[in-house]
N, C-alpha and C positions, 0 to 999 in steps of 0.2 A: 334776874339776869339770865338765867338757862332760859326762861320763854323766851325772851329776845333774841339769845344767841341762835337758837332753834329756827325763831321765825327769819332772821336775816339769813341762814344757813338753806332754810327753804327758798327763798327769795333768790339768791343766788344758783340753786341749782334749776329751781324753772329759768329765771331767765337767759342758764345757760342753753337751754335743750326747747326750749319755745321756739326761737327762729330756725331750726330746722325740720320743725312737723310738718308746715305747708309743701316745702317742695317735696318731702316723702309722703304725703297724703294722695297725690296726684299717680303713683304708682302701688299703692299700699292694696295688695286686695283683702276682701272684706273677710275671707273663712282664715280659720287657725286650723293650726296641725292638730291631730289626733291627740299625739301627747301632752301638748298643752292642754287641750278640749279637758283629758283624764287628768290633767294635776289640778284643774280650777274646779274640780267635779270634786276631787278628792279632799279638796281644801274646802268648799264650801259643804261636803257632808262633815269632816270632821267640827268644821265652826259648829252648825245646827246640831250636832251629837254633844258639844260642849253645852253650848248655852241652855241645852234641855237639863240640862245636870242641877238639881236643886242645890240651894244653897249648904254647904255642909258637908256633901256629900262625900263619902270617902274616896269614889274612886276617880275625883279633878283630877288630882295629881298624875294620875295614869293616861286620861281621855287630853289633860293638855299636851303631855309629851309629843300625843303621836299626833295633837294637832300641829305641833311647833314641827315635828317632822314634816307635815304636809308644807306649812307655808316655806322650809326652807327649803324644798323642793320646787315648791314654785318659784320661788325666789334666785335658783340657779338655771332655772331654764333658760335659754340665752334668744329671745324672740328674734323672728327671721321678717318682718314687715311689721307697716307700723298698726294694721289691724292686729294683730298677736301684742304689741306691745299696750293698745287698749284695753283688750281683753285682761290684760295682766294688771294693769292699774285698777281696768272695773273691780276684778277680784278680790283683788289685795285694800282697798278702799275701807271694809270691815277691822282689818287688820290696824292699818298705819293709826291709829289712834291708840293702838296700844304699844308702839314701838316707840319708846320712849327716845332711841339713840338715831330715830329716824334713817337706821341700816334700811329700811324698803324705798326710801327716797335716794337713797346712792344706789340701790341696785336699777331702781325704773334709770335714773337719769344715766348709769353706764351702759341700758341698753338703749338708751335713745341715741348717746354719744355712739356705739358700735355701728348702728343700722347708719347713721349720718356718715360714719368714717374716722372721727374723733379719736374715738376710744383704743384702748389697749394698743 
């Protein structure tokens, strides 16, 4: 029952935020801001710093924290075009398989709602 609810829950927020990639595609330029560039830098070292960690190892609990620190940092970045909002999905893409409550599919689809006008 929770995979269903999940997959219709996904289902529903892409086809919220689908019909309006095209007409922001036509204006989206392709570089991201610095600071984005450093949070997907810092969230993809802290990933590969995690998954080097053998099994067992005492100090996961420590190397996950500050990876959970990274991704919630990328996670509140608020992208300003829909190249940055790319870049944020490529990133996070590693991630959303572990996000059980699928919080990174409500934060991509509130910035796609913002950048379209929808949102907040």
């Amino acid at each position: 029952m929770i995979a269903r609810r999940s997959f219709l829950r996904t289902s529903i927020l892409a086809a919220s935020i689908i019909p309006g990639i095209p007409a922001m595609a036509h204006s989206a330029p392709a570089a991201i801001s610095p600071k984005l560039a450093d949070l997907i830098s810092e969230f993809e070292h802290r990933t590969a710093e995690l998954d080097a960690l053998p099994e067992g190892d005492p100090t996961w609990d420590r190397v996950a924290a500050v990876r959970m620190r990274a991704v919630d940092a990328l996670l509140d970045y608020r992208p300003t075009t829909l190249g940055e909002v790319a870049a944020k999905i490529d990133a996070l893409r590693p991630f959303i398989s572990e996000d059980v409550d699928l919080v990174s599919l409500d934060v991509l689809a509130d910035d796609v709602r913002a950048l379209i006008g929808e949102g907040e």
